[in-house]
MIDRENFI-467913 format. One record per residue (C-alpha): residue number from 1; x, y, z; residue in one letter. Coordinates in steps of 0.2 Angstrom, whole numbers, padded with zeros to 4 digits. Example, Ala and Ser with C-alpha at 12.3 -4.5 7.8 and 13.67 -1.06 7.14 Angstrom:
REM MIDRENFI-467913
rec k = 1 | X = 0062 | Y = -0022 | Z = 0039 | r = a
rec k = 2 | X = 0068 | Y = -0005 | Z = 0036 | r = s
//
This chain:
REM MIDRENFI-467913
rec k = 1 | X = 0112 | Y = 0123 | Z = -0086 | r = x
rec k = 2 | X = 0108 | Y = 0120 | Z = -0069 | r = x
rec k = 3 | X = 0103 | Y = 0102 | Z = -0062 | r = x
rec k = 4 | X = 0083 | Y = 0107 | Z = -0055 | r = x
rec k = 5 | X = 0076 | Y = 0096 | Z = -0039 | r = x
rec k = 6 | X = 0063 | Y = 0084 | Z = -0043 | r = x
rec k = 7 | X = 0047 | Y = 0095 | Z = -0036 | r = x
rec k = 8 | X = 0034 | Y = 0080 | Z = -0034 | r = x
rec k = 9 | X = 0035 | Y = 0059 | Z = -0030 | r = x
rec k = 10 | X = 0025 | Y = 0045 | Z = -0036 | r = x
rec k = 11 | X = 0017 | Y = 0034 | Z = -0022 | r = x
rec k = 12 | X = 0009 | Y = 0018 | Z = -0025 | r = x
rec k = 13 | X = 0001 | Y = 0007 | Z = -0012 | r = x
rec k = 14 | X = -0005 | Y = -0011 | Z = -0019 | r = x
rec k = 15 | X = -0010 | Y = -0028 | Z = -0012 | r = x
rec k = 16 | X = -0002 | Y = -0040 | Z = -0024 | r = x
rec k = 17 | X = -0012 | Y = -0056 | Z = -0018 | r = x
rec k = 18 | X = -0001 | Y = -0068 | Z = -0010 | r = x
rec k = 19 | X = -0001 | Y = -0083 | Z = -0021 | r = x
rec k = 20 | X = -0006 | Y = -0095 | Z = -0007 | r = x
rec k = 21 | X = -0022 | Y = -0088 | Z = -0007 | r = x
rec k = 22 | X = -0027 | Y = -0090 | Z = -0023 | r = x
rec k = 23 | X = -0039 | Y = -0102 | Z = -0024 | r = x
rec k = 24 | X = -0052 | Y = -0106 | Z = -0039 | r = x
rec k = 25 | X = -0067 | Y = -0108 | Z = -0027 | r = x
rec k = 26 | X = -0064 | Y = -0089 | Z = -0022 | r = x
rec k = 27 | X = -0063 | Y = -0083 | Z = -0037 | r = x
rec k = 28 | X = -0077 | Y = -0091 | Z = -0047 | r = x
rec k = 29 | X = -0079 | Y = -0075 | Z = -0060 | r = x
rec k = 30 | X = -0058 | Y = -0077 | Z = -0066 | r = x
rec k = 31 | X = -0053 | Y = -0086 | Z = -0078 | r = x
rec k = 32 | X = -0042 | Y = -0101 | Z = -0073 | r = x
rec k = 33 | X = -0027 | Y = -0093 | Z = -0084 | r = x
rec k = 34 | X = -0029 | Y = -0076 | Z = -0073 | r = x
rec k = 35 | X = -0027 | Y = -0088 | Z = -0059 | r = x
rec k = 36 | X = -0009 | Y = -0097 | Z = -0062 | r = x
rec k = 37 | X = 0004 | Y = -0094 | Z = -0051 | r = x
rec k = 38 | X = 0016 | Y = -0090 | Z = -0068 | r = x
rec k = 39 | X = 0004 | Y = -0081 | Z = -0078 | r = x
rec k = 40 | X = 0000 | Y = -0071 | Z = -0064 | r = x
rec k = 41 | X = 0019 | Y = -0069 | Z = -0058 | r = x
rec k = 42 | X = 0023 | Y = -0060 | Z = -0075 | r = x
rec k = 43 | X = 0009 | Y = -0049 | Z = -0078 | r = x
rec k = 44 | X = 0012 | Y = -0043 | Z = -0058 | r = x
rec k = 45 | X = 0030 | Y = -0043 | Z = -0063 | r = x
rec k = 46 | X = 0027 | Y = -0033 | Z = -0079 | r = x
rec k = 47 | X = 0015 | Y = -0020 | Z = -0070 | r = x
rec k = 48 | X = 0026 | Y = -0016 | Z = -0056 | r = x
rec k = 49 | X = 0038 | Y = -0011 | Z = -0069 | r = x
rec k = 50 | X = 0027 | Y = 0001 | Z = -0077 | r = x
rec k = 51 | X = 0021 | Y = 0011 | Z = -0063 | r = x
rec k = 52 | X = 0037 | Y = 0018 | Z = -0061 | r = x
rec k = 53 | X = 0034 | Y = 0021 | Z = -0043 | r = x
rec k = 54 | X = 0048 | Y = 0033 | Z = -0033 | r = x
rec k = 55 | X = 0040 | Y = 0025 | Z = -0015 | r = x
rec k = 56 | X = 0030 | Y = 0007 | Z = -0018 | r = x
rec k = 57 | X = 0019 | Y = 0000 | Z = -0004 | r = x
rec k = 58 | X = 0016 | Y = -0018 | Z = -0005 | r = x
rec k = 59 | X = 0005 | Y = -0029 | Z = 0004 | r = x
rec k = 60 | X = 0003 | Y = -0051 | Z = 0002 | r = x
rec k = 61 | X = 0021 | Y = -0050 | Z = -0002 | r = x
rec k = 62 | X = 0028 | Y = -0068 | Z = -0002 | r = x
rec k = 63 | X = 0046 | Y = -0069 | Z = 0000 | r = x
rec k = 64 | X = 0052 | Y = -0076 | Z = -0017 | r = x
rec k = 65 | X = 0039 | Y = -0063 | Z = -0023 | r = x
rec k = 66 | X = 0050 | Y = -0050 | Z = -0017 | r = x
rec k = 67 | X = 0065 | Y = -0058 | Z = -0022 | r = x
rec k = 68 | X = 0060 | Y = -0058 | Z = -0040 | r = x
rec k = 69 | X = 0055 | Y = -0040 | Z = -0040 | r = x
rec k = 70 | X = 0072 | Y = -0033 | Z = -0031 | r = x
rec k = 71 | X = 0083 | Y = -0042 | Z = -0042 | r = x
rec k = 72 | X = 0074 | Y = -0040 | Z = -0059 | r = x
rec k = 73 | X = 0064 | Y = -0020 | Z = -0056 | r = x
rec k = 74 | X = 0070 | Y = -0013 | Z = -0041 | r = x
rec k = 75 | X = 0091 | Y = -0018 | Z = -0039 | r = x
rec k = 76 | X = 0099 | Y = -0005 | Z = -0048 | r = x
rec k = 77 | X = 0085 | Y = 0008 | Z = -0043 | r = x
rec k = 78 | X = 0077 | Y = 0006 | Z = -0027 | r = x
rec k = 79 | X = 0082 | Y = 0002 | Z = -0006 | r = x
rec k = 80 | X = 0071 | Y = -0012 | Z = -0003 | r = x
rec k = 81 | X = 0062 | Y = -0020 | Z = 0015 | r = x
rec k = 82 | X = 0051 | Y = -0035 | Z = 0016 | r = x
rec k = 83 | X = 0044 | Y = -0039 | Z = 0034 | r = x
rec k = 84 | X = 0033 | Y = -0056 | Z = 0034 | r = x
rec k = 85 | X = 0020 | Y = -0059 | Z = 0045 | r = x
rec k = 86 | X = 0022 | Y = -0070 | Z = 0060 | r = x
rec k = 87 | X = 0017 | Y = -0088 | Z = 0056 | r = x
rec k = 88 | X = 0011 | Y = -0081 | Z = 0036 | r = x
rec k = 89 | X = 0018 | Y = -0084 | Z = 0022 | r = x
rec k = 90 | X = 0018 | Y = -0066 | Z = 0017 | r = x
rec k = 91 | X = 0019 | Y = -0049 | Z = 0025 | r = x
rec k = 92 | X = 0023 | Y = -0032 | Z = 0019 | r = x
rec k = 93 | X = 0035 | Y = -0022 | Z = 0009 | r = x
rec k = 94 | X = 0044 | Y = -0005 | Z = 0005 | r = x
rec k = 95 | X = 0052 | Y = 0000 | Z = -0011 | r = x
rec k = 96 | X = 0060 | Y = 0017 | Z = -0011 | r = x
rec k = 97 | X = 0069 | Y = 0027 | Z = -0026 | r = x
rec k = 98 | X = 0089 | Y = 0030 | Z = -0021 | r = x
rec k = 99 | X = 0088 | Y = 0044 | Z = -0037 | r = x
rec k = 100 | X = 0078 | Y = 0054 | Z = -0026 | r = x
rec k = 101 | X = 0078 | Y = 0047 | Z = -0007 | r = x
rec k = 102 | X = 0092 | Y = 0041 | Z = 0005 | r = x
rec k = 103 | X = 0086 | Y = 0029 | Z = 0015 | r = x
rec k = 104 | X = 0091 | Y = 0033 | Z = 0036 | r = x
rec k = 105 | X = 0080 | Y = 0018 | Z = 0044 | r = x
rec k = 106 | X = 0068 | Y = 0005 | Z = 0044 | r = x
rec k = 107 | X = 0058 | Y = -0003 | Z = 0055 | r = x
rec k = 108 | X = 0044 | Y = -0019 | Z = 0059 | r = x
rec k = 109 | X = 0026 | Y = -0012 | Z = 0067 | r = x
rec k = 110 | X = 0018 | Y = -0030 | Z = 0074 | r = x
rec k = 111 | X = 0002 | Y = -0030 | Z = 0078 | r = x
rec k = 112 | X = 0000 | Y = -0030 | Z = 0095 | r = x
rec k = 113 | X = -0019 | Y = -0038 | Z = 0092 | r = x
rec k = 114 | X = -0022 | Y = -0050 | Z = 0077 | r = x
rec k = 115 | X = -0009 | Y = -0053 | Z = 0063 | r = x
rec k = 116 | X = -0010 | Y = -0037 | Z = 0053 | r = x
rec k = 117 | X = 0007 | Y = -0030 | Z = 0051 | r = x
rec k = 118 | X = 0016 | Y = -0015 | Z = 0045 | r = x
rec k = 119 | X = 0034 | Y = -0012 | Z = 0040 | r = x
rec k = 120 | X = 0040 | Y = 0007 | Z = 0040 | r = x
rec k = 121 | X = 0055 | Y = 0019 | Z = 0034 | r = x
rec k = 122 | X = 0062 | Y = 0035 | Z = 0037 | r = x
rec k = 123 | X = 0070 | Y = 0043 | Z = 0020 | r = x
rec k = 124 | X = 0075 | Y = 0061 | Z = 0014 | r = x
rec k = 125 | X = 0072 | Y = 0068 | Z = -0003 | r = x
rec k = 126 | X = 0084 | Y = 0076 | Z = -0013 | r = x
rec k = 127 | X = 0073 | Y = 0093 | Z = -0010 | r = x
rec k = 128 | X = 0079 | Y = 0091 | Z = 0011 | r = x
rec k = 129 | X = 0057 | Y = 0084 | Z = 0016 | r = x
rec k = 130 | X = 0060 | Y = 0072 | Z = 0026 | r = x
rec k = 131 | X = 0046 | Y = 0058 | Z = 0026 | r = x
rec k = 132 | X = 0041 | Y = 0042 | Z = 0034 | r = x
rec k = 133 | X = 0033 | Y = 0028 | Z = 0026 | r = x
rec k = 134 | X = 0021 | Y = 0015 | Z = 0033 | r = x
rec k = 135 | X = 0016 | Y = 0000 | Z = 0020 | r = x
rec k = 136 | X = 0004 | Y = -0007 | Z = 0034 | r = x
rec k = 137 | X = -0009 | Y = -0022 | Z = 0031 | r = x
rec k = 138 | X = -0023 | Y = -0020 | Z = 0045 | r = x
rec k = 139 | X = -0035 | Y = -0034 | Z = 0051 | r = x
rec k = 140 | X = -0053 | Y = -0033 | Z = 0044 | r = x
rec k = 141 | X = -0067 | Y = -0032 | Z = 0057 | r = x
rec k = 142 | X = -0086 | Y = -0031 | Z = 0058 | r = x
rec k = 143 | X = -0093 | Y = -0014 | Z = 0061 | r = x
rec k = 144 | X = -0101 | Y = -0023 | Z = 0076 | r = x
rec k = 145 | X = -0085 | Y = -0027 | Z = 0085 | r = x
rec k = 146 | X = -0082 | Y = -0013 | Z = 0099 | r = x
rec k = 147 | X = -0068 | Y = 0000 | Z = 0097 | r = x
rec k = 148 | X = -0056 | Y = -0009 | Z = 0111 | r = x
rec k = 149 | X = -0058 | Y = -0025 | Z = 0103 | r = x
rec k = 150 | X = -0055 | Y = -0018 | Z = 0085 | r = x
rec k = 151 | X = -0039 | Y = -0027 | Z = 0077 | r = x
rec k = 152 | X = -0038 | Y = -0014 | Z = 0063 | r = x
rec k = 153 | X = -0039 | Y = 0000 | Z = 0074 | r = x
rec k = 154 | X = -0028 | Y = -0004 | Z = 0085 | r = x
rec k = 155 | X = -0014 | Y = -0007 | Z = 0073 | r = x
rec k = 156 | X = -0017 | Y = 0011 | Z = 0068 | r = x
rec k = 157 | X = -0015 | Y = 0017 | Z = 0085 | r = x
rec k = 158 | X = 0001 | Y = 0009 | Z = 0082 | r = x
rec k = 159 | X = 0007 | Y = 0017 | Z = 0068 | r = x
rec k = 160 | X = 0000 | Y = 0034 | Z = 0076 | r = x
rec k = 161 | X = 0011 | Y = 0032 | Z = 0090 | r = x
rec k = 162 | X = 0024 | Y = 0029 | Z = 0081 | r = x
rec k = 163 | X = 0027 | Y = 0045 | Z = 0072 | r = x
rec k = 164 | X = 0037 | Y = 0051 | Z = 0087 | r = x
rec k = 165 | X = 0050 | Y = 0041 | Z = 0080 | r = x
rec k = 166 | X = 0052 | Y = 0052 | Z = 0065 | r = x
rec k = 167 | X = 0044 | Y = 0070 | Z = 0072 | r = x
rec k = 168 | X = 0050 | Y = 0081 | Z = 0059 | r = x
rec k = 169 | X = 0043 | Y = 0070 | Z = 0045 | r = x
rec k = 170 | X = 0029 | Y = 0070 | Z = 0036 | r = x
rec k = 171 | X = 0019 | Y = 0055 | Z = 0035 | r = x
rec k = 172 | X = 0012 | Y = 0042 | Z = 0022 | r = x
rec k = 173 | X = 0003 | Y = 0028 | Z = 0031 | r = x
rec k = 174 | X = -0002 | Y = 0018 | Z = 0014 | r = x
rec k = 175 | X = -0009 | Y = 0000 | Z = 0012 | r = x
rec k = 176 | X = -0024 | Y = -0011 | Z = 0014 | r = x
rec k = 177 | X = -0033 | Y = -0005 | Z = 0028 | r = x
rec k = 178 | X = -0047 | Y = -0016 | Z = 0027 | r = x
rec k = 179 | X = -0058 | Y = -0002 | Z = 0030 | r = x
rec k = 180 | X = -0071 | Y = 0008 | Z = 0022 | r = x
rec k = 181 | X = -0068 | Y = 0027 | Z = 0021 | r = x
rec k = 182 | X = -0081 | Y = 0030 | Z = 0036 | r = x
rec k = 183 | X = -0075 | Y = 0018 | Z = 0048 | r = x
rec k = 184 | X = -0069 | Y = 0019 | Z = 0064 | r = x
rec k = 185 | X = -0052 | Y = 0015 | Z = 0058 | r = x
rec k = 186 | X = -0053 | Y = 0029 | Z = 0044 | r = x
rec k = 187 | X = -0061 | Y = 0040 | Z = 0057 | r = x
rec k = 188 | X = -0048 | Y = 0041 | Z = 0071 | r = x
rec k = 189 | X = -0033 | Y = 0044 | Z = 0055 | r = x
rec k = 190 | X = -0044 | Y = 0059 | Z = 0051 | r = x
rec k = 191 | X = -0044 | Y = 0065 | Z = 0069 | r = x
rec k = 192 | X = -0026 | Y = 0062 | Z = 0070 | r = x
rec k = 193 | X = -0022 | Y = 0074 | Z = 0055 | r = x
rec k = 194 | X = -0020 | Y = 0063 | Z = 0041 | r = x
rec k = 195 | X = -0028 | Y = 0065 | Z = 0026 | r = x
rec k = 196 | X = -0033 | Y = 0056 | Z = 0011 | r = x
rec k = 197 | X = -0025 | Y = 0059 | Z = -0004 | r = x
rec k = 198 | X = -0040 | Y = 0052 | Z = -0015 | r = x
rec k = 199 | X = -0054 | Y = 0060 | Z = -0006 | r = x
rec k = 200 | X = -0061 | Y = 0069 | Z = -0024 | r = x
rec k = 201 | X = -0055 | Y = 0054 | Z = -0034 | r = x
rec k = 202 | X = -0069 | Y = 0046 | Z = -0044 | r = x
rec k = 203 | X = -0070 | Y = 0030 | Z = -0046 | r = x
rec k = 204 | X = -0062 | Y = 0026 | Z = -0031 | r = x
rec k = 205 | X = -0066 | Y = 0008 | Z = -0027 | r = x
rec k = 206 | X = -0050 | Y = -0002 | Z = -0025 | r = x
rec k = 207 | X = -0056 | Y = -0020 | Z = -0025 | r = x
rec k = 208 | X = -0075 | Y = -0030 | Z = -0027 | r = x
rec k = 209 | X = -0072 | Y = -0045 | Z = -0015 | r = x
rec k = 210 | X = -0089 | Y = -0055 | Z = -0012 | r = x
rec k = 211 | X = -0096 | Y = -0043 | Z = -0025 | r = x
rec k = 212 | X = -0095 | Y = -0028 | Z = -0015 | r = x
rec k = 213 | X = -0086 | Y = -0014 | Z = -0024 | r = x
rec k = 214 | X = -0078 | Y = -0001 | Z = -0010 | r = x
rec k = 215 | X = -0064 | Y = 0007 | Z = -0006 | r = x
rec k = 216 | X = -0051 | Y = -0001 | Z = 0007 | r = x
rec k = 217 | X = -0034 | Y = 0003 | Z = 0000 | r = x
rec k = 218 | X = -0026 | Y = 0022 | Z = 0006 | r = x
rec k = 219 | X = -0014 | Y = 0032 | Z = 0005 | r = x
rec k = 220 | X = -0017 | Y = 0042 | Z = 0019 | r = x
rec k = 221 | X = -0003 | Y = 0060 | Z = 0024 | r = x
rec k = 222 | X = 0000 | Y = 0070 | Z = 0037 | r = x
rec k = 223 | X = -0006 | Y = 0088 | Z = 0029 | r = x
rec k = 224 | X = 0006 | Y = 0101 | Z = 0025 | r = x
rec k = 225 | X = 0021 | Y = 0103 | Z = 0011 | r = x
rec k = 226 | X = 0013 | Y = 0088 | Z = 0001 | r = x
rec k = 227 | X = -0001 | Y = 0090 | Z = -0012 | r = x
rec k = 228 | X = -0010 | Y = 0076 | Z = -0019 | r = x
rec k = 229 | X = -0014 | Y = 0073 | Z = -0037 | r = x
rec k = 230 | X = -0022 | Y = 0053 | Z = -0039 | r = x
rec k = 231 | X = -0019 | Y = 0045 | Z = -0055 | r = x
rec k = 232 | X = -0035 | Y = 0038 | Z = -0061 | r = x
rec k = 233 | X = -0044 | Y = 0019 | Z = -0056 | r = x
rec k = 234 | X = -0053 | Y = 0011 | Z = -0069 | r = x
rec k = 235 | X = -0069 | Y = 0007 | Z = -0064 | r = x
rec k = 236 | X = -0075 | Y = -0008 | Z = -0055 | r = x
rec k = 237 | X = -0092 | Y = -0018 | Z = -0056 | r = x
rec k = 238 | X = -0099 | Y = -0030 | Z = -0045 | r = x
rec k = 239 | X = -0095 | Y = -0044 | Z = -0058 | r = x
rec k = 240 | X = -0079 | Y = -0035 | Z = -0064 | r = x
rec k = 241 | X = -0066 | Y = -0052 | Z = -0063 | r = x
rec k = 242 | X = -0050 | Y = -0049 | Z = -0051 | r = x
rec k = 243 | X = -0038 | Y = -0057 | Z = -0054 | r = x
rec k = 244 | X = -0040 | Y = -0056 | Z = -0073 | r = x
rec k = 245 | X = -0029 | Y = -0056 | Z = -0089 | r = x
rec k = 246 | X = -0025 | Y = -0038 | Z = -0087 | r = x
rec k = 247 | X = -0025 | Y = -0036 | Z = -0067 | r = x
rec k = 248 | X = -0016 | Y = -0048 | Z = -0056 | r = x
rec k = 249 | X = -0023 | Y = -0046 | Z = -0038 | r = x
rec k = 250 | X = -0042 | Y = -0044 | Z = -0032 | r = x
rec k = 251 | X = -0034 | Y = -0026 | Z = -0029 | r = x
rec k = 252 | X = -0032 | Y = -0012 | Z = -0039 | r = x
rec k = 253 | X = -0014 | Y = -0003 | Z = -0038 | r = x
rec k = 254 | X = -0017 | Y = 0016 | Z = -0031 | r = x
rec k = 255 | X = -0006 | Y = 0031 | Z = -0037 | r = x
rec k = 256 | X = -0006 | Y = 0047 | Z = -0030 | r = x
rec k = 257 | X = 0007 | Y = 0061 | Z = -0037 | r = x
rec k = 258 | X = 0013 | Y = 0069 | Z = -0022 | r = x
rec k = 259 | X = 0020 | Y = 0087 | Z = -0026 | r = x
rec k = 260 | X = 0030 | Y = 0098 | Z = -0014 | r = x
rec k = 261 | X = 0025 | Y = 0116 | Z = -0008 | r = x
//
């Protein structure tokens, strides 16, 4: 009997909601419990675990955050990056499977305008794909602001540049993008030849901040060798408490099944 390739990955991209910004006058629908930096720790801690995640994409990682989840999920199983923000007390971070990938590089993507912030690595699967993966947290701008003074945007012009770093792999860019599907940002990644992995998914609506439900959490792919399957979002309301007792961030945790032509 013959050892058989892994054919597919799981991907997840979540904001996890730094702790030092969790305060009760922004989340006036949670419960105070849902709010506690320990209660919320555990559940966040618990639901990592369980969404048994070959490449994880974090964003509003603090760094004792990440400490905890590398030496009590990922140690044995996982290469791990964390990259802070400039002048914030969190930033974004990379989890990646050593059963299935060897990890070749890693590198920082600093916004060049704003504070938004991406941290990137070049692996291999065991199948011989080579992929490159962005956990990237982009500025939030109004829809007003023009194209050459868009923070968001230009953080993805960024990342786009920078898959000549890694030209023979395909692409994730995943995070909180701050961006609505038919934004400028989201726009430019399609003309760019990513696509999104969740385009058919319904519901789709990752977070209701200011109780507006939308969708601004992606895991975008450059197309070509990678199918996307999205595991299912329970569906939000307007009044639908995040954080709460059973989710602990104002985000919801996206997973898409990635399988291998």
């Amino acid at each position: 009997m013959t050892n058989q390739r892994p054919t597919s990955f799981t991907a997840v991209t979540w904001n996890i909601l730094a702790q030092a910004y969790v305060f009760a006058y922004r989340y006036t629908q949670c419960s105070p419990e849902a709010l506690d930096a320990k209660a919320r720790r555990a559940l966040l801690l618990r639901r990592a675990r369980a969404l048994e995640a070959d490449i994880l994409c974090l964003q509003e990682v603090e760094a004792d955050c990440f400490q905890q989840l590398e030496s009590e999920i990922f140690a044995a199983t996982h290469t791990g990056f964390l990259a802070l923000k400039p002048g914030r007390p969190e930033g974004c971070a990379l989890f990646v499977s050593k059963r299935h990938f060897e990890w070749l590089e890693h590198w920082t993507v600093n916004a060049e305008k704003g504070d938004g912030l991406a941290v990137a690595a070049r692996v291999k699967h065991s199948s011989g794909l080579e992929l490159a993966i962005a956990s990237a947290h982009l500025n939030w701008e109004a829809d007003s602001v023009p194209k050459e003074r868009h923070r968001g945007l230009a953080l993805l012009e960024q990342l786009l540049a920078g898959r000549s770093r890694a030209p023979n792999a395909k692409w994730l860019f995943a995070g909180d993008f701050n961006a609505i599907s038919q934004s400028v940002v989201l726009e430019r990644a399609y003309a760019a030849g990513m696509a999104e992995s969740c385009r058919a998914q319904r519901p789709w609506d990752t977070c209701n901040i200011n109780g507006r439900c939308r969708k601004i959490d992606y895991l975008l792919f450059s197309e070509g060798a990678l199918v996307p399957m999205p595991y299912p979002l329970p569906a939000l309301k307007r009044d639908t408490p995040l954080p709460s007792l059973t989710e602990p961030s104002d985000h919801l945790a996206l997973a898409v099944r990635f399988a291998m032509t």
